[in-house]
ZAMARGU-4260 file (C-alpha; in steps of 0.2 Angstrom, whole numbers, plus 5000, padded with zeros to 4 digits):
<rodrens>
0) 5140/5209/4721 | 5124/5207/4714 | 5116/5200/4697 | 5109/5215/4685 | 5094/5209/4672
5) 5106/5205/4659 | 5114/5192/4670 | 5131/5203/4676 | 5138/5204/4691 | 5140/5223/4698
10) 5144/5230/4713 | 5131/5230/4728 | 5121/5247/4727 | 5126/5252/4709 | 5110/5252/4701
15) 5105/5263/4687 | 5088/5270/4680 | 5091/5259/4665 | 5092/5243/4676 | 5079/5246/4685
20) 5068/5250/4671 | 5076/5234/4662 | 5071/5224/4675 | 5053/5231/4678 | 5050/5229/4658
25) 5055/5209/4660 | 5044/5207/4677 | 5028/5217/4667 | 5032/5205/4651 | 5036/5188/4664
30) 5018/5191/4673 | 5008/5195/4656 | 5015/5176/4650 | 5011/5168/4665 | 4993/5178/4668
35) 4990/5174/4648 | 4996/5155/4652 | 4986/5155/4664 | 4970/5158/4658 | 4973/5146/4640
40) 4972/5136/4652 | 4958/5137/4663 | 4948/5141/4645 | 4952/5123/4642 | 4949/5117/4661
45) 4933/5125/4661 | 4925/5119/4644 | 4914/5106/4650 | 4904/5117/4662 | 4895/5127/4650
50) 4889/5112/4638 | 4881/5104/4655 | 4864/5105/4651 | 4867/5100/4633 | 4873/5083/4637
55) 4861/5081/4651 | 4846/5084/4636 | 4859/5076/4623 | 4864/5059/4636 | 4848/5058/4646
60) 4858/5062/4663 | 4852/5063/4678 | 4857/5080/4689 | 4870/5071/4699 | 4879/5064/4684
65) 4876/5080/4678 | 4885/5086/4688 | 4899/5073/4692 | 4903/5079/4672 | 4909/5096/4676
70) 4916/5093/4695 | 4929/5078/4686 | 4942/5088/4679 | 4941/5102/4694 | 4946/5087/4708
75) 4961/5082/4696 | 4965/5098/4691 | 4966/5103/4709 | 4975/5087/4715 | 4988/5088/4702
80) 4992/5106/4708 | 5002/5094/4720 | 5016/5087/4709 | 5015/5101/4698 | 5018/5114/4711
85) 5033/5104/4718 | 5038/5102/4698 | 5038/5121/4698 | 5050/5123/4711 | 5064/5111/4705
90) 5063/5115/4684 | 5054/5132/4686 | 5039/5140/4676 | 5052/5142/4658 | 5048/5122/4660
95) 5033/5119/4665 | 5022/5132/4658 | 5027/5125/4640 | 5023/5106/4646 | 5007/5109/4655
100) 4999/5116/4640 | 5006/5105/4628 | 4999/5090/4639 | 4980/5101/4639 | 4981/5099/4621
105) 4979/5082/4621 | 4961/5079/4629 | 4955/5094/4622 | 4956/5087/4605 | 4950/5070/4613
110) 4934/5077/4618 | 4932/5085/4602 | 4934/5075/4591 | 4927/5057/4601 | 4926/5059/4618
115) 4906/5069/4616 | 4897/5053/4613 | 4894/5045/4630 | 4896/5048/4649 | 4909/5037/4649
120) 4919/5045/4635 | 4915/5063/4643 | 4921/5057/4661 | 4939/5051/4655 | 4940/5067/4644
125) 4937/5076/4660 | 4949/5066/4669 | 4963/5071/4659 | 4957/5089/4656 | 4959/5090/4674
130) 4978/5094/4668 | 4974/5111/4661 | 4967/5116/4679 | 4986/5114/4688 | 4996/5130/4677
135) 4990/5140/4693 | 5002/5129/4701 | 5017/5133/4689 | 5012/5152/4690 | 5010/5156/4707
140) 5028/5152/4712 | 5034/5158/4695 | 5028/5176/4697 | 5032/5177/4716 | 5051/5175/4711
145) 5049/5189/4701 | 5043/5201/4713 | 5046/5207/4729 | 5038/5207/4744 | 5029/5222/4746
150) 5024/5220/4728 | 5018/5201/4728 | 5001/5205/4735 | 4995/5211/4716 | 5006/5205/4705
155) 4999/5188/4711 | 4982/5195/4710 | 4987/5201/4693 | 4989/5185/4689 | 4977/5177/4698
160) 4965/5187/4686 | 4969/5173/4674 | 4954/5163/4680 | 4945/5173/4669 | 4949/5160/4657
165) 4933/5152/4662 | 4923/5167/4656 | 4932/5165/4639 | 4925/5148/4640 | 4907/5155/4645
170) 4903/5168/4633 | 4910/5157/4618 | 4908/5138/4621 | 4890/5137/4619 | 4890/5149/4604
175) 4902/5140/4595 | 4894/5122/4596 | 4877/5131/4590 | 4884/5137/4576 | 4897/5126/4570
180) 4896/5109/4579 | 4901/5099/4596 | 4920/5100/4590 | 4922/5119/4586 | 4927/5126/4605
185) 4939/5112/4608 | 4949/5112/4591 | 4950/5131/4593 | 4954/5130/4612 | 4968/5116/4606
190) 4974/5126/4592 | 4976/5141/4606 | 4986/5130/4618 | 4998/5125/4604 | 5002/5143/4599
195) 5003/5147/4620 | 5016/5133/4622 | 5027/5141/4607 | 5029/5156/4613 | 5029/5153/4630
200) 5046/5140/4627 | 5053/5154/4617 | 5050/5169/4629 | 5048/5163/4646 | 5065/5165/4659
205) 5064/5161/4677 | 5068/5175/4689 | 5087/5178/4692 | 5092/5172/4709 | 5076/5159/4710
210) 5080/5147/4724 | 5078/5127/4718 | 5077/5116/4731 | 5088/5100/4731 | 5079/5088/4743
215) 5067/5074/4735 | 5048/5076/4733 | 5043/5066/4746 | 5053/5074/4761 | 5049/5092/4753
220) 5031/5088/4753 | 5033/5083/4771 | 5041/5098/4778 | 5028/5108/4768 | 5014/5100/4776
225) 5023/5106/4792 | 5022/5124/4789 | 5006/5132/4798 | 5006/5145/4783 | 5001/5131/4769
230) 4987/5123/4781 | 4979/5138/4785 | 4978/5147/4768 | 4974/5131/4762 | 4957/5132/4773
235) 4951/5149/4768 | 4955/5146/4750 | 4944/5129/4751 | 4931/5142/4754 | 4937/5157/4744
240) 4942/5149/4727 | 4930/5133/4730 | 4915/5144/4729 | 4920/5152/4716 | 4925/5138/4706
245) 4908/5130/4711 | 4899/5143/4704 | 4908/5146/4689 | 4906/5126/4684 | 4887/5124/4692
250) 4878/5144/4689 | 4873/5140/4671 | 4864/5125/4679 | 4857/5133/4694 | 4851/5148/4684
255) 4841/5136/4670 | 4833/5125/4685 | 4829/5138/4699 | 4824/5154/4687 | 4821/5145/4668
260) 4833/5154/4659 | 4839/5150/4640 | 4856/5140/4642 | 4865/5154/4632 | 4857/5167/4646
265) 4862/5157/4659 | 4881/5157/4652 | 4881/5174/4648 | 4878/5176/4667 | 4889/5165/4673
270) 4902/5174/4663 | 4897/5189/4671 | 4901/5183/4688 | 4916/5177/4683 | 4923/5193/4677
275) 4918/5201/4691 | 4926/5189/4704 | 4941/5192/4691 | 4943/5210/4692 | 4942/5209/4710
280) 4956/5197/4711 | 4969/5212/4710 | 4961/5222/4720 | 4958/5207/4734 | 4979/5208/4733
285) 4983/5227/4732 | 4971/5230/4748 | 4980/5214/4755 | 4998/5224/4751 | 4992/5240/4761
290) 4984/5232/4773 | 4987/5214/4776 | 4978/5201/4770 | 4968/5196/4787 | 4957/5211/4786
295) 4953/5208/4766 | 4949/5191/4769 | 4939/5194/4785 | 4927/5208/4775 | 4923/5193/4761
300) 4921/5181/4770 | 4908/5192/4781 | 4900/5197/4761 | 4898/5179/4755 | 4890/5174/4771
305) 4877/5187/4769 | 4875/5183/4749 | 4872/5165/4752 | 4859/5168/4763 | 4849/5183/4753
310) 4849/5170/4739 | 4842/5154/4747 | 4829/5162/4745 | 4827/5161/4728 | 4823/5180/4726
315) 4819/5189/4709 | 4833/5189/4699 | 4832/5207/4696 | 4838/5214/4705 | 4841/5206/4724
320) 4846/5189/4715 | 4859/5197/4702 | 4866/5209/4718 | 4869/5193/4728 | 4879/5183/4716
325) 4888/5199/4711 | 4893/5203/4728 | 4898/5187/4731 | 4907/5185/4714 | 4916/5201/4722
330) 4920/5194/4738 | 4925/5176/4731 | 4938/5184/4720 | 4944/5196/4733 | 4945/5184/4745
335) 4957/5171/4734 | 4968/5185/4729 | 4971/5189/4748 | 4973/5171/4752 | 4986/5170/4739
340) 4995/5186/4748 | 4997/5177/4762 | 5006/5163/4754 | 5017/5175/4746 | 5022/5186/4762
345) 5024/5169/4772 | 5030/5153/4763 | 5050/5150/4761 | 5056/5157/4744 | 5063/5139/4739
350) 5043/5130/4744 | 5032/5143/4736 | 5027/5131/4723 | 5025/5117/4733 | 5013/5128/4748
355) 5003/5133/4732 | 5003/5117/4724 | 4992/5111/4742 | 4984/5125/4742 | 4977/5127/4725
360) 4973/5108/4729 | 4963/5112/4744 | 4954/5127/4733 | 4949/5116/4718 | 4943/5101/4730
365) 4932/5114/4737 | 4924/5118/4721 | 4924/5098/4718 | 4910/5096/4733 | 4896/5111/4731
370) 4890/5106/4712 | 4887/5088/4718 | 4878/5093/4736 | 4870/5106/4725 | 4862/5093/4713
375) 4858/5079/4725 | 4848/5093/4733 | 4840/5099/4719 | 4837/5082/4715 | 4829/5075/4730
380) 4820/5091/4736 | 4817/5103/4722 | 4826/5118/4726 | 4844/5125/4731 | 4841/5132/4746
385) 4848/5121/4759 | 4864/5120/4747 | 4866/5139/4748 | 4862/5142/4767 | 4876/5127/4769
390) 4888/5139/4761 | 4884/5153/4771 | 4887/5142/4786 | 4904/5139/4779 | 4908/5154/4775
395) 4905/5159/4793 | 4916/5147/4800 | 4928/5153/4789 | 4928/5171/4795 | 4927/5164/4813
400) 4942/5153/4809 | 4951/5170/4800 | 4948/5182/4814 | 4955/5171/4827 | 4968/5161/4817
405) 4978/5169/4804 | 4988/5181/4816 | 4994/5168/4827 | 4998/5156/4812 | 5005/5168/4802
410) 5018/5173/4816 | 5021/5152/4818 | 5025/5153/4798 | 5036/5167/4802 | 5046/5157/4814
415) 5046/5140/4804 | 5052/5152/4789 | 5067/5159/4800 | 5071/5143/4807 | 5072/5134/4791
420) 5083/5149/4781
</rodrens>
């Protein structure tokens, strides 16, 4: 017997056309939520970064606390991707989507309203905005239920596309405070998360069938550090989604120091990175579905490492400048999508969203570091280059570590998989 998408039992094999097309109507509707969810989310997460200059100008801050301001809310956003992803797994996405962006709302309107006046006031804001930035921990293991195996690889990507939520926050932020005042973005970007969390507690359904896990947190958290799978993806998204995070919260600043652009410019580009890594993200988990995700994340790697170095150089922004970061935005989005393939194929049905939870962690952490090594460097020797040749030297590790790791892990991940079901 097996259950159809109305939640019948039928026999094994009996299927029709109708069902199947029921059920692939409800994963297309499931994905848009979560993908939609998703990015509310990160528009909130990411609505500090763009109004970094303005409160350096505004607050008198130096480059460091400059960027400590926009790096706060990604290490708690990616620290809390912990819990959260272990949350997912026992009360499922129907839950938890509906709570994380409820909880958003709350120091969205802080900042908006009172939090803009001081570094102090800014930093707890950040602290708590940090919230918005763990929904990728809700979805991940929320659209894998949904999905088989052979399909994962883009629908996660799909999703991950989400992170284009930043870009929102880009191309609007700075445009809106102009025009209408400090407060504008966030009680907009509130009112958003409010209507979100509506529909999402009305519409959401877990996938049927999903597995819940029955053991406490502690001792599932323990047994997913065991896995090779989460430790190894959660290298190479340290690299892949750190550098992109990094350069979606600290471009606007980078483009403004290094080439004196306008800070609306300097957004607008930055938004224009971000949709690029974006659109890549799908693609980085198609090609990863056709031809296995160690390939795919090999070729980024390989592509970031080359863009890193063209640009510590600091060429002409037009065009070897714009080509590197593109490429690299490219390679960055690709590379996470793939990353996040691997999880899919590899982690146990019932821990997706605890493997996701510490990977995501170790990708938001590794965003965390760059923007504050990028402006003590900037600070103390007046130019990014050594910050950008250090990330071509990671990303070469990362590729060396990929090429000679990912095979024999994902067989051990295989095997701890098998021995566990």
């Amino acid at each position: 017997m097996k259950e159809n998408p109305s939640g019948a039992l039928q026999p094994a094999g009996r299927t029709t056309r109708a069902d199947d097309a029921s059920l692939s109507r409800r994963r297309g509707l499931m994905l848009a939520l979560a993908t939609l969810g998703f990015a509310v989310n990160f528009w909130a997460w990411a609505l500090l970064s763009p109004l970094g200059p303005r409160f350096k100008e505004v607050l008198h801050l130096s480059s460091f606390q400059q960027a400590l301001l926009v790096a706060v809310p990604v290490v708690v956003g990616s620290l809390g991707r912990i819990p959260v992803g272990a949350l997912t797994d026992r009360f499922g996405g129907r839950v938890m989507f509906p709570l994380v962006s409820a909880v958003t709302v709350l120091p969205v309107l802080y900042l908006g309203l009172a939090g803009h006046s001081s570094l102090a006031a800014l930093l707890v804001g950040g602290f708590f905005l940090g919230i918005g930035g763990t929904a990728f921990a809700v979805g991940v293991p929320f659209v894998t239920a949904w999905f088989p195996p052979e399909r994962r690889g883009l629908a996660i990507g799909v999703f991950g596309a989400g992170m284009g939520g930043t870009a929102i926050s880009a191309l609007t932020t700075v445009k809106l405070v102009t025009a209408h005042g400090t407060s504008a973005p966030f009680l907009i970007t509130a009112a958003v998360l409010v209507a979100y969390a509506l529909v999402a507690a009305a519409v959401l359904r877990d996938a049927p069938g999903r597995s819940v896990p029955t053991e406490p947190f502690v001792r599932r958290l323990a047994v997913t550090l065991r896995l090779g799978v989460t430790w190894q993806a959660a290298a190479l998204y340290a690299v892949a989604f750190g550098g992109y995070v990094a350069f979606s919260v600290y471009l606007p600043t980078y483009l403004k120091s290094a080439y004196g652009l306008a800070q609306a410019d300097a957004a607008n580009r930055m938004a224009g990175f971000v949709l690029f890594a974006v659109l890549m993200r799908p693609v980085g988990g198609w090609l990863s579905d056709r031809f296995g995700p160690r390939p795919v994340l090999a070729a980024a790697l390989a592509v970031v490492t080359l863009g890193a170095l063209a640009q510590a150089g600091t060429p002409a922004l037009a065009p070897l400048g714009t080509i590197a970061f593109l490429t690299m935005a490219a390679a960055l989005g690709a590379g996470s999508g793939a990353t996040f393939a691997l999880v899919a194929r590899l982690a146990p049905a019932d821990r997706v969203g605890s493997v996701t939870g510490v990977v995501g962690a170790a990708g938001g952490l590794g965003g965390f570091l760059p923007p504050l090594v990028m402006g003590s460097v900037y600070g103390h020797y007046g130019s990014y280059a050594l910050g950008l040749v250090l990330l071509a030297v990671v990303a070469a590790a990362a590729l060396m570590f990929t090429v000679a790791t990912v095979r024999r892990v994902g067989v051990s991940a295989r095997a701890d998989t098998a021995h566990q079901g």
